[in-house]
N, C-alpha and C positions, 0 to 999 in steps of 0.2 A: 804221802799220797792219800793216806787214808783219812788223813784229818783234812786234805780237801772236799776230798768228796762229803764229806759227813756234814761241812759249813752249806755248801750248795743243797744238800736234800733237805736241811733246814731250813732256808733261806725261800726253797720250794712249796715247803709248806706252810710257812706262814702267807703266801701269797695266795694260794690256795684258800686259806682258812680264812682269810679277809675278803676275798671276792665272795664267797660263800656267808658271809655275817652282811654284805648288802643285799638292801632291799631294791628288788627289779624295778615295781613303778617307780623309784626314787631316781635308779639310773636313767630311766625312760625319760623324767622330767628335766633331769640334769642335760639332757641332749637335747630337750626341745628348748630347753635355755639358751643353751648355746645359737642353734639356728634361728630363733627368733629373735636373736642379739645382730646374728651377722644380717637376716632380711632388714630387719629396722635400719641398719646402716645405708645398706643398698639404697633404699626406700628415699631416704635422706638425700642420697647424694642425685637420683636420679630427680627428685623433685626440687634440687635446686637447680640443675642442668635446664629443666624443664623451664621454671621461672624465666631465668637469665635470658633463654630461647625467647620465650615471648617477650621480655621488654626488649630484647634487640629486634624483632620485628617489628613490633610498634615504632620504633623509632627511625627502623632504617628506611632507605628512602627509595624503598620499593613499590611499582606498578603495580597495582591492584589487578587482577584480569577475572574474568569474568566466564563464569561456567559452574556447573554442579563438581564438589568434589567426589570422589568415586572412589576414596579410600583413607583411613587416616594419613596425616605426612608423619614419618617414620623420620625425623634429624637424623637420629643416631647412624644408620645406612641408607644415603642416599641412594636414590638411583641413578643407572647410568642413563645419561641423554647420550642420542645417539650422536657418533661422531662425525666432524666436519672434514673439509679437505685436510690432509694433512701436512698441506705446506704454508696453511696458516692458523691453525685451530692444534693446541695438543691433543693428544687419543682422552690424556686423561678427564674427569670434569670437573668443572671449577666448582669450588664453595661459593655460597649467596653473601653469606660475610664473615667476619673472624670475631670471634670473643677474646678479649684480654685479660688475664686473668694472671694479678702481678704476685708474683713467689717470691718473697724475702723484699729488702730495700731495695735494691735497684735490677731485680729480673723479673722478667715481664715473659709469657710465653702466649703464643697466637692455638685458639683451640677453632676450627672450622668447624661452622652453622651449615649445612643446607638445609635450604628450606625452599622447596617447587609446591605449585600449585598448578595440577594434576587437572585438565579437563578433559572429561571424558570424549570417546571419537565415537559416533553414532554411524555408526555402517547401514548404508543402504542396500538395499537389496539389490542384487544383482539380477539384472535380468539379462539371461540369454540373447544374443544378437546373433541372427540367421545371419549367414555371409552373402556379403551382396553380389549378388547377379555383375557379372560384367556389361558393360555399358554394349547395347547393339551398336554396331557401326553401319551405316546406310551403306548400300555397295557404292553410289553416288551423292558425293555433296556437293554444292552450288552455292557460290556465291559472285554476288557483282554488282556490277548497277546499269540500266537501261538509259539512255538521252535519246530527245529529240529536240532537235532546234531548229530554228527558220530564223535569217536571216532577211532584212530588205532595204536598200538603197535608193532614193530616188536618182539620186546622178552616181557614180562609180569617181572615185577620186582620180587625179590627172597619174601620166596621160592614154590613161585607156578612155575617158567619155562613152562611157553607158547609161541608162537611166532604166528604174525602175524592175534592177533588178532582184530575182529571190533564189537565196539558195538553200536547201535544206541538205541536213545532216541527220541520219538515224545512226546510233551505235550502241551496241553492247558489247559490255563486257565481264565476262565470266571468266572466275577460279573455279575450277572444278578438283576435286578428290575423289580418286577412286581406290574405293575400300580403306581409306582413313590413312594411305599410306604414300600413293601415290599422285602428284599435283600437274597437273593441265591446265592450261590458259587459253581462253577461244575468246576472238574478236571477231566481231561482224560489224562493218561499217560501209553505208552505202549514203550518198551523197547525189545528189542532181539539181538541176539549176536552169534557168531561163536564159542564162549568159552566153554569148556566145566564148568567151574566154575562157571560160575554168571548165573544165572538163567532167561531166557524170562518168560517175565508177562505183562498183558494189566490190569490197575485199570481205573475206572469208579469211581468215587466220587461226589455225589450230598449233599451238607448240608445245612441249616440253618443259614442265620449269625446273631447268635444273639444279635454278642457286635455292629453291625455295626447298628442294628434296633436300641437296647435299647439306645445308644449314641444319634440317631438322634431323639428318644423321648424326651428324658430329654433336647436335644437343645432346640426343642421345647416348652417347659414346663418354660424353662430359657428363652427364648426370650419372652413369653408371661407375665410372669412375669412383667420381667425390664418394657415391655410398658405399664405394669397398673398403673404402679410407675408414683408419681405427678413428676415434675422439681427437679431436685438435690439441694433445695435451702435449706436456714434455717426458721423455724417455721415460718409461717405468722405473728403470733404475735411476736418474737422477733424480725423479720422484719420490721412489721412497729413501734416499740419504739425504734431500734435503728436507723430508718432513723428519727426518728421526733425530738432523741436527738440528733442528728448531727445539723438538722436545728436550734434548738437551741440555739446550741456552737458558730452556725455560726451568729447568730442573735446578741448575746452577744457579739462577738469578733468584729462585726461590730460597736457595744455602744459603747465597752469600749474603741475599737481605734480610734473614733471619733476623729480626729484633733479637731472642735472648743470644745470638751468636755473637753479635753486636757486644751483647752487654756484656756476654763472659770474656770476649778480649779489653771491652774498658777492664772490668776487676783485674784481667792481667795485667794489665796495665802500671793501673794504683797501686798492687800489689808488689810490683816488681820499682814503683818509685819509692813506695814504703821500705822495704827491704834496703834500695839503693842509699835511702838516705840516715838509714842504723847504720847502713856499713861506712859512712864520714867522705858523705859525697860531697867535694869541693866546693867551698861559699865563694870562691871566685866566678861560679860559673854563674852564678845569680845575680852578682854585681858586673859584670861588666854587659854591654849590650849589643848583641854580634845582630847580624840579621837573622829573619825569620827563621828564615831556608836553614841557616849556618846553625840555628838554634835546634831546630827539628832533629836534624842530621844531629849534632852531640847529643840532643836525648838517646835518639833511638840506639847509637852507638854505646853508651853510658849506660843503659835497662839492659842491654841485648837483648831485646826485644826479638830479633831475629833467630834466636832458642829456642825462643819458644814455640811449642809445637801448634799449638791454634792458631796464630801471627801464618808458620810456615804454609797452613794448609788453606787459611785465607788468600794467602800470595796466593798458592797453584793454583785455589779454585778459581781464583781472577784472572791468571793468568790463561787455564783453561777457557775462561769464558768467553776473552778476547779473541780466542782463536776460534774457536768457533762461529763468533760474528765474523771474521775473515771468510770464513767456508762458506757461510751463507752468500755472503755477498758474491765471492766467486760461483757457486753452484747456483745462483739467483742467475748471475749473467750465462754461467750455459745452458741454461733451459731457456733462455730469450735466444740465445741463437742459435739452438736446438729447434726452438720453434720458427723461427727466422727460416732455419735451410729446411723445414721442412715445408714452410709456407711457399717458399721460392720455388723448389722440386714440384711442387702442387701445381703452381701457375707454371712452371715449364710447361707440363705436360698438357695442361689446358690450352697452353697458347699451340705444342704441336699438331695438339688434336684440332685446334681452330685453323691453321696455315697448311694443314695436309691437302695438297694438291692433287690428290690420285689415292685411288681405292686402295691401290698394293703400299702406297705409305700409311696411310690410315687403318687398315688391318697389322702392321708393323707395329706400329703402335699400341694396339690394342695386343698383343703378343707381350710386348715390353713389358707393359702392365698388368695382365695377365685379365684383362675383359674378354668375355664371352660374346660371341653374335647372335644370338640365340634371342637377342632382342631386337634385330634390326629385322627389315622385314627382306623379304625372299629377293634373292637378284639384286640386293643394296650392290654390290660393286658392280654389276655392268649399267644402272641406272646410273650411278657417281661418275661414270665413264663417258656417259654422252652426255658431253660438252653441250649440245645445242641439237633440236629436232621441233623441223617445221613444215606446215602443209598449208599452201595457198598464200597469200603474202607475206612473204619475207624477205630478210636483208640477207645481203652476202658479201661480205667484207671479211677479204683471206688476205691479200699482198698487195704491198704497191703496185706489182707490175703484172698480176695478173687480174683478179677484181676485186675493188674496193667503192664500201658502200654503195652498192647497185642495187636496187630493190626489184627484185623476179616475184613474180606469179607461178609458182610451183613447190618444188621440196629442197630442203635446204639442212642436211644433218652432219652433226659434229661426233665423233667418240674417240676417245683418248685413255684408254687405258693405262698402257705404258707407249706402244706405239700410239701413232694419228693418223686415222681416215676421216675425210670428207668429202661429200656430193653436193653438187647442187645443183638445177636443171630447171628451164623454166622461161619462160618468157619474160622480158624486158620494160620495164619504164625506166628508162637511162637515169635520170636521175628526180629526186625525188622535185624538183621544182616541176615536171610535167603533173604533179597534183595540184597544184596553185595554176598555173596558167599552159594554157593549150597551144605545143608546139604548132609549127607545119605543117603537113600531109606529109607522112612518113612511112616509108616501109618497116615492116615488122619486124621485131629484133630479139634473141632465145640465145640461153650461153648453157653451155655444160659445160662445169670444173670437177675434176677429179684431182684428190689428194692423197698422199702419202707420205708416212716420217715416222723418225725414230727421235724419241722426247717428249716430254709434256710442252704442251702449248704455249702455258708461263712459264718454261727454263728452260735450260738449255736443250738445243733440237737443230736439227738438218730437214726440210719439209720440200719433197719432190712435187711441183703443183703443174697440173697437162689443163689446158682450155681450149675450146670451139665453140663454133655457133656462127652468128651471123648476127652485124653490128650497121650502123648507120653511118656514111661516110657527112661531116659537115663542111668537106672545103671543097666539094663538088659545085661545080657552077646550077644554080637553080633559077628557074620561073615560076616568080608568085605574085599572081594582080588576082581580082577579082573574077576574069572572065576566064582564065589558065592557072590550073595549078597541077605540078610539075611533083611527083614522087623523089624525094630525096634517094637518093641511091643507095643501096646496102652491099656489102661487101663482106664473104664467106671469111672468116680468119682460122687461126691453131696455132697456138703455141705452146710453150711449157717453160716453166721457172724454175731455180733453186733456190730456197733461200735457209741463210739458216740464221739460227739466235746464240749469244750467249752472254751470260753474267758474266761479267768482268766481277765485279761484288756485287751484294745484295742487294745493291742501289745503283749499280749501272750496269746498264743493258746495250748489246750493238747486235743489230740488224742489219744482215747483207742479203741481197740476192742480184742475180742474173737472169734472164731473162731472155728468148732469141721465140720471133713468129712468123707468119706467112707474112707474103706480101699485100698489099690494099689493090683494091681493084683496078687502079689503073696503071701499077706499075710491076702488073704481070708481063706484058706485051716484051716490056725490053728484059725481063728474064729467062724468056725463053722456056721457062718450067710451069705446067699449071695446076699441078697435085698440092692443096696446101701442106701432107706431110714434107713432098720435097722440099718443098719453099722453106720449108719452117727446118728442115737438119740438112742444108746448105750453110755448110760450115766458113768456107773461103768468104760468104757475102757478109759485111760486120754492120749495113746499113741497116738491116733487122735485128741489131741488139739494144738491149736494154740493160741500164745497171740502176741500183739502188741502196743507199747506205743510210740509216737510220741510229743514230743515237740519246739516250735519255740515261741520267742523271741524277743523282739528291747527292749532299753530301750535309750530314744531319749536323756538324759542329758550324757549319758557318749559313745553315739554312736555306740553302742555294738548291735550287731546280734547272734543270738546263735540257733542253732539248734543238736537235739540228738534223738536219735528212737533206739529202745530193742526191741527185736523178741526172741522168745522161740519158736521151731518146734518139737511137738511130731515126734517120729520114726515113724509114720503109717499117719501125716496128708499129705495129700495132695490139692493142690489149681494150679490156674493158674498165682499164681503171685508167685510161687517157684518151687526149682528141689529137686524132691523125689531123695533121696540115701540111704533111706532105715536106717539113724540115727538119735537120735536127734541132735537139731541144735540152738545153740545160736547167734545170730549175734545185734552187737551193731554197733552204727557210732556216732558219736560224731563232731559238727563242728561251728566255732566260728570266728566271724570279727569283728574288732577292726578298730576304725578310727582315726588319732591320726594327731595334729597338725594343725588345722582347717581342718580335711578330707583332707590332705596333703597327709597323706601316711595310705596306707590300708593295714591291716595285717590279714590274713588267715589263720588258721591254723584247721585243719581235720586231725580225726583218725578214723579204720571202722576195724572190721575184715571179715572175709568172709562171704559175705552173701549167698551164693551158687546160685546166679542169675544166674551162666554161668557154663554151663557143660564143655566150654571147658577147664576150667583153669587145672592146671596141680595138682595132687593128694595131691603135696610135700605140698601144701601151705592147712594146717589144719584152724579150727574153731579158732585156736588158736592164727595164726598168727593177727599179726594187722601191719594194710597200714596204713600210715604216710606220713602226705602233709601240707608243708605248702609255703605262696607265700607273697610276699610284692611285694608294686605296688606305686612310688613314682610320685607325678602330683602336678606340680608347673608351675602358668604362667609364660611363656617366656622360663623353666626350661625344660633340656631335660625329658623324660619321662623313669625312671626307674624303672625295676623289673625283681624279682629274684622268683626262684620257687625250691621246691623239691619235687618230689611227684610219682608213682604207670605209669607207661607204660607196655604196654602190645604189641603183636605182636602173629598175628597167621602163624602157623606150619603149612603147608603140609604133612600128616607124608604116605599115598596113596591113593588109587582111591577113593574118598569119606570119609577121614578121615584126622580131621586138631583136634590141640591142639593150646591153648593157653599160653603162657609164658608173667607170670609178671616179671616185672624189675624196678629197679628206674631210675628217670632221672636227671639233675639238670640242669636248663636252666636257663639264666640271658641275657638282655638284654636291648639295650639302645637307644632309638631313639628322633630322635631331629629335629623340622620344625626349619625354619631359613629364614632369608634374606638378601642377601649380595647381596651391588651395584645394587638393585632394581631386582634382582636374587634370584629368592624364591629355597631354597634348604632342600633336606631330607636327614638325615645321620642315620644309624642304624650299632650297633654292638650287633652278638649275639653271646651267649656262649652255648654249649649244651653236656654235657658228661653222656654218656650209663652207665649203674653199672651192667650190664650182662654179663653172660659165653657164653663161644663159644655151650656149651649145650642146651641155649638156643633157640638158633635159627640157621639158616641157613644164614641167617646175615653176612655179613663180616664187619660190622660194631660193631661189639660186644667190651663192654668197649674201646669206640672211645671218645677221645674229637675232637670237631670242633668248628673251630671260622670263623665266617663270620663277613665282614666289606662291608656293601654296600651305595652306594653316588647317589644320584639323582638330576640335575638340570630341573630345569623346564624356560626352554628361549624362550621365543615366543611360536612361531608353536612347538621346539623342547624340546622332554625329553629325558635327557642324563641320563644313568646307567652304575654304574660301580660297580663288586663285584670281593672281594678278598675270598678266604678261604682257610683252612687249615682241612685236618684229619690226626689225631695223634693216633695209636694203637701200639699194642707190635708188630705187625708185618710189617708195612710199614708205610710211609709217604704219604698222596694224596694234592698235591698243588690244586688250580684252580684258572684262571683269567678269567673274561667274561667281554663282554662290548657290551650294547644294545643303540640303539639308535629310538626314534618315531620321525615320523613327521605327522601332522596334515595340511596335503596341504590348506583345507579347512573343511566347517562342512560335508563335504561329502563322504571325501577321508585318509585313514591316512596309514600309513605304516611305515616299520619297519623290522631292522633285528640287530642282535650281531654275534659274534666269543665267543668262549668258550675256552680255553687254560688246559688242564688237564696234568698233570706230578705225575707219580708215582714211589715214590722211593722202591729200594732193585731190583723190576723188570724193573727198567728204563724204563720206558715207557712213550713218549710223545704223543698225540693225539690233535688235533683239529677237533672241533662241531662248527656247526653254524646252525642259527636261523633265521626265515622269519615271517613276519604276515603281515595282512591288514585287511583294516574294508572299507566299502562299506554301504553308506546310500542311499540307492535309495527312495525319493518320492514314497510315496502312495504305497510302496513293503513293504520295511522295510529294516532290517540292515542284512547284510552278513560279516560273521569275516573268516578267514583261518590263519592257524598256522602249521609253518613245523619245525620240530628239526632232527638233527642229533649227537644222544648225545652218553653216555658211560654211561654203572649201573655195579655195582659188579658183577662179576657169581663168580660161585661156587668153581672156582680156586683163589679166591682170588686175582681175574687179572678183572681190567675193559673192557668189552664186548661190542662193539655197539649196538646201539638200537636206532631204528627211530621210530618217532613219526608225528602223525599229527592231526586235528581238523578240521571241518568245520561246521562252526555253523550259521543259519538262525531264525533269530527274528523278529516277527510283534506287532506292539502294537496297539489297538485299541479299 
C-alpha cells in the first residue's frame, strides 16, 4: 500500500515540476496556433461553399427580378416564404437548386442552394379614413315616365265608317318608394276623342307592389344568409389530413429518390454479386437463356437481396408511398363531395327562401338557419301578406262563378297571411272591351265581393266567397234607332260560392266550386219570393246553381302541359263572371302542350265550346258548337323560326247607332322568319301566310275568305335599316298586289328618320295608286323623345274599291 501511494506523489510531482519549467507566452502562442489552424480551415471550406454558390447561379436558369436588395442573401439559412394552401403547397420551403457533390466513385450526394432575391415592400402611409355617413334616404322616390300621344284618321277602318277622327291619350306612370322600403305604383291615364265610338274616360290607379316588396325581402333574407356562411372550402378536418398526407408523399418521394440511396443499394448490389460469385455461383445460370422476367427473379432469389436491410426499407417506403397516393385520391374525392352537399344545402335553402309563399314560412326559414330580422324593415310580414291593394281602377278576378276579370272603379284588396280575406267594391265596366268601343245606353252597374278562407291562395285552401250589387241584363228585349233609345235593364243580384283548391303534386292542381244566387229580374214574378237573401238560400230550387271544375297539369318527364275546366249554369243563376240568357248552360274547354325533340318544336292543341262570356257573338253559334285550335311553333339555333296555327277569329259588326255584333270565323296562319348574317350584314326575312274561312255575311269586310301572303326583307347597315315587303290578296272577286319599301337612318343617338313608297295595284278594277310614308324620332336632353309619323295609304270601302285614308301620330315620351 505504501509503495503505491509513494509511485503517485511521484508521478505528482514531476507533473507539477514540468508545467512549472513552461513558459506562459509560449503556452499562449501554442493555443493561438491551434485556433488559427482550426479558423483557417473554416475560412476554406466556407469560401469554397461560397464559389460553388455563385457558379451555380450564374448558370442556373433563374429570373432575374428586379428591386433594391435590402440585405445580404444568407444560403446557408434560408428564409421561410410564407406558406401556401396546404392541400397543394408543403409547409416546408423549397431549395432554388441542389449542388452535387460526388464522394468516392460512384456516390454522389445532393447539398440544397437557396438563394431568394429579397425586394424590399415600401409601406405607405396610412391615412385614416373617417366612416362614412350613411347614405340619406328621401322619405319619397319617384320614378316613371310621362306620354302623350294623339292619334288621327281620316276614314276609320270598316265597318264602323268614320272620318277624321282624333284621339288623344295622356298617361303616367309612377314607381314610387317610400322611405326606401316600401314600393307603390300610381297610374293616371285619361283619354278623349272626337268619335262617337270610343268612349272618353280619366282612370286614377294607386296599388300596392307586392311582388316588387316581397322580391326585395327574400333578397335580403338570401344575401344575409350567404354572409353567415363560413368560406366555400372543405371540412377543416378533411383539410388538414389531406394537406399532412400530401406532405407526406412529398417527404417519402424525396427518401426514395435520394440519388445516394440509390447508389448505396447498387454497391449492395455488386456487392452481394461479388460475394455470390467467390461463393461458385452456377456457370449454368449464364449459359442458358431463360426470359427477362425469369432471369430477374433468379438473381434476386440467388443475392437474397431481400436481407438486406436497405432493399427492405426501400420496399416499405414504396410501399408506404402507394398508399398514401391511395388516401389522396380518396380524401380528394370527399372534399368534392363534401363541397358538393354543401353547395346543394346552400341552394336548397336559396331556392326555399325564393318559393316561400307566406310571411309565417319565410320567417321558418329564417329560424332554421338561424338569420336575424333585424334587417328587414318594420311590418315586412303583414306587408308580404297582402297579396294585392288598390284604389281607383282595378281588376277583380276571384272565381269562376263568382267575378272574374271585371274591371271596377273603386278598392280592390287582397291579404293572406295564413288565412284569406278579400274586398272589393266599386263600380262596373263589365268588361274591359267598353274601353275600345262604346256600348248601348246602359244602366249603372257596382259589385261588392267579400271573402274568406283558410289556405294560401297558391296551395291548398277552401275559399268562402258572398257577392252583390246590381248587373245588366243583355237578353232583355231592347229599342235602339236613332230617334229612341231604350235603357238596358239592370237586375239587383247576391250570391255566394265555395270553392276550394288543392295539389294533387307539385304540378297538379284541381279546382272546384259551387255556387247558388238570386234570381234575374224577370223570373221573380213566378217565385213568389222577392228578398234576394231568400232567393239566393232557397235550397229546394237547383235552377240557381252553378258548378265549376278546373284542372292544370305539367308532368316534367314527358313535357306535357294540360289544362281543362267544366261549367254547369242553372237557367236562373246569375254572377258577374257570366251572361244571363235565361237557359241552362254547359260549357267545357279543354287544352294541352306538348314539347317534342329537346323542346324543339311545341304543339298546341285547344278545344272549348261556348262559354257565353260575350253577348256579342252571333245567336247561330249554340252550346253545342265547339272552337278548335291548334298551333305548332318550330325553334332551332341558327334555324329559321317556324309556325303554323289554326284556330277561332272574331270581328265586330256595326250593325246601328249603338248596336254591334260579333262574328266568329276560322283563320289559318303560317309563318317563317329568319335572323341571319351575310358579309358581316345582319339581315331579317319573314314569310307569312294567312287565309279567312268567312262569308261575305259575316262581315262588312272585303276581305272575307281572302288569302294573303306577305314576304318581307330587312337589312340592318350601319346607321341604315332597309325594308322591303311584297304581298299578295287572293279572293273570288279581285286580285290586290302591294310593293313598299321603307328605309331608317339613325344620323346619330339623337336624330333618326325615315320614309317608304307603297305601290298598291288592283285587279278586275284596274286600279293603280301610290302611298308614301314619313317618320322621325327627336331625342332632346333633359326633355325626352318626340316621334311623328304620316301615311298616306288605301283600306277597303264598301264598294269593294280601295279608298284613301291619311293617317298620322305624334307621340311625346319622358322617362325619369
Amino acid at each position: 500500500m505504501q509503495k503505491w501511494i509513494g509511485i503517485i506523489l511521484l508521478l505528482l510531482g514531476n507533473w507539477v515540476t514540468t508545467y512549472c519549467q513552461i513558459n506562459k507566452p509560449d503556452g499562449s502562442r501554442f493555443t493561438r496556433s491551434l485556433l488559427s489552424s482550426a479558423k483557417n480551415k473554416l475560412n476554406e471550406v466556407k469560401d469554397s461553399v461560397s464559389t460553388s454558390t455563385n457558379r451555380l447561379l450564374q448558370n442556373s436558369p433563374l429570373k432575374s427580378k428586379t428591386g433594391e436588395v435590402a440585405s445580404a442573401v444568407d444560403t446557408a439559412a434560408p428564409k421561410m416564404a410564407p406558406t401556401t394552401d396546404a392541400v397543394t403547397e408543403p409547409e416546408d420551403d423549397e431549395p432554388t437548386t441542389w449542388f452535387i457533390e460526388h464522394r468516392g466513385c460512384k456516390s454522389t450526394v445532393r447539398i440544397p442552394i437557396y438563394a431568394y432575391i429579397y425586394v424590399p415592400v415600401v409601406k405607405e402611409p396610412v391615412n385614416p379614413k373617417e366612416p362614412e355617413m350613411p347614405k340619406r334616404i328621401p322619405f319619397l322616390q319617384v320614378h316613371g315616365n310621362i306620354m302623350y300621344n294623339v292619334n288621327y284618321y281620316s276614314n276609320i277602318d270598316t265597318p264602323y265608317n268614320e272620318q277624321n277622327v282624333y284621339q288623344h291619350t295622356v298617361q303616367t306612370y309612377l314607381d314610387i318608394t317610400v322611405k326606401g322600403k316600401y314600393p307603390m305604383r300610381l297610374y293616371l291615364t285619361n283619354r278623349f276623342s272626337n268619335s262617337k265610338l270610343f268612349r272618353n274616360f280619366s282612370d286614377l290607379n294607386m296599388n300596392y307592389n307586392n311582388t316588387q316588396f316581397t322580391q326585395k325581402i327574400k333578397t335580403q333574407v338570401r344575401e344575409k344568409f350567404l354572409a353567415s356562411l363560413p368560406s366555400p372550402t372543405a371540412p377543416d378536418s378533411l383539410k388538414n389530413e389531406l394537406g399532412l398526407t400530401i406532405k407526406k408523399l412529398k417527404l417519402l418521394d424525396g427518401w426514395i429518390k435520394n440519388p445516394a440511396l440509390i447508389q448505396k443499394m447498387v454497391e449492395e448490389r455488386e456487392r452481394a454479386m461479388r460475394d455470390s460469385i467467390k461463393a461458385g455461383l452456377d456457370t449454368s445460370f449464364r449459359m442458358q437463356a431463360p426470359q427477362k422476367s425469369e432471369i430477374k427473379d433468379s438473381l434476386i432469389a440467388r443475392l437474397n437481396l431481400d436481407s438486406s436491410s436497405i432493399y427492405k426499407q426501400y420496399t416499405e417506403k414504396k410501399a408506404q408511398a402507394d398508399s398514401l397516393r391511395n388516401r389522396i385520391v380518396v380524401l380528394q374525392q370527399m372534399v368534392k363531395t363534401a363541397n358538393q352537399r354543401s353547395r346543394q344545402s346552400v341552394d336548397k335553402v336559396c331556392n326555399d327562401i325564393e318559393s316561400a309563399k307566406s310571411p309565417a314560412r319565410l320567417k321558418q326559414i329564417m329560424e332554421e338557419n338561424h338569420i336575424g330580422d333585424s334587417i328587414l324593415p318594420k311590418g315586412y310580414k303583414t306587408l308580404m301578406a297582402i297579396r294585392s291593394f288598390g284604389i281607383g281602377r282595378t281588376v277583380v278576378n276571384y272565381s269562376e262563378l263568382s267575378a272574374k276579370n271585371i274591371s271596377v272603379n273603386g278598392f280592390q284588396a287582397e291579404y293572406n297571411p295564413d288565412a284569406y280575406y278579400a274586398a272589393a267594391t266599386g263600380s262596373v265596366d263589365y268588361r274591359f272591351r267598353d274601353f275600345i268601343v262604346k256600348g248601348p245606353k246602359q244602366s249603372g252597374q257596382y259589385l261588392t265581393v267579400l271573402r274568406y278562407g283558410r289556405g294560401l291562395k297558391d296551395g291548398n285552401n277552401i275559399i268562402f266567397t258572398w257577392f252583390g250589387g246590381r248587373r245588366q241584363l243583355y237578353n232583355a228585349a231592347t229599342v235602339d234607332t236613332q230617334q229612341v233609345q231604350t235603357q238596358t235593364p239592370s237586375s239587383g243580384l247576391m250570391g255566394f260560392t265555395i270553392e276550394g283548391t288543392y295539389r294533387l303534386t307539385k304540378n297538379i292542381i284541381l279546382t272546384a266550386e259551387v255556387a247558388k244566387s238570386s234570381y234575374p229580374a224577370y223570373a221573380k214574378d213566378s217565385t213568389g219570393k222577392s228578398s234576394l237573401p231568400s232567393q239566393m238560400l232557397e235550397m229546394s230550387n237547383r235552377h240557381n246553381e252553378a258548378y265549376s271544375l278546373k284542372a292544370d297539369g305539367f308532368f316534367p318527364k314527358t313535357q306535357t302541359t294540360v289544362r281543362g275546366t267544366l261549367k254547369r249554369l242553372g237557367a236562373n243563376f246569375q254572377s258577374f263572371s257570366t251572361f244571363t240568357d235565361g237557359s241552362a248552360q254547359t260549357a267545357w274547354s279543354a287544352n294541352i302542350q306538348q314539347l317534342f325533340f329537346k323542346r324543339q318544336l311545341t304543339l298546341a292543341l285547344g278545344a272549348n265550346t261556348n262559354d257565353f262570356s260575350n253577348p256579342l257573338i252571333g245567336s247561330q253559334y249554340k252550346s253545342t258548337t265547339v272552337f278548335k285550335s291548334v298551333q305548332a311553333t318550330w325553334r332551332r339555333n341558327r334555324w329559321p323560326v317556324i309556325s303554323v296555327g289554326y284556330f277561332p277569329s272574331s270581328q265586330i259588326t256595326k250593325l246601328g247607332d249603338g248596336q254591334y255584333q260579333e262574328n266568329l270565323f276560322y283563320t289559318l296562319t303560317g309563318n317563317v322568319t329568319h335572323s341571319y348574317r351575310v358579309s358581316n350584314l345582319m339581315m331579317n326575312s319573314a314569310l307569312v301566310y294567312t287565309q279567312f274561312y268567312n262569308r261575305s255575311t259575316d262581315s262588312g269586310f272585303v276581305y272575307f275568305n281572302t288569302k294573303n301572303l306577305l314576304l318581307s326583307h330587312t337589312v340592318f347597315w350601319q346607321q341604315f335599316t332597309l325594308q322591303g315587303n311584297a304581298s299578295g290578296a287572293f279572293n273570288q272577286d279581285y286580285k290586290l298586289y302591294t310593293l313598299e319599301g321603307k328605309a331608317l337612318y339613325n344620323l346619330n343617338k339623337y336624330l333618326m328618320i325615315g320614309g317608304g313608297l307603297k305601290y298598291n295595284r288592283q285587279t278586275v278594277f284596274n286600279i293603280e295608286q301610290l302611298g308614301y310614308s314619313a317618320e322621325t324620332m327627336v331625342q332632346i336632353p333633359k326633355f325626352g323623345q318626340i316621334q311623328f309619323s304620316a301615311e298616306k295609304g288605301f283600306i277597303p270601302g264598301m264598294n269593294k274599291q280601295l279608298v284613301p285614308n291619311n293617317t298620322g301620330r305624334a307621340t311625346y315620351f319622358k322617362t325619369f
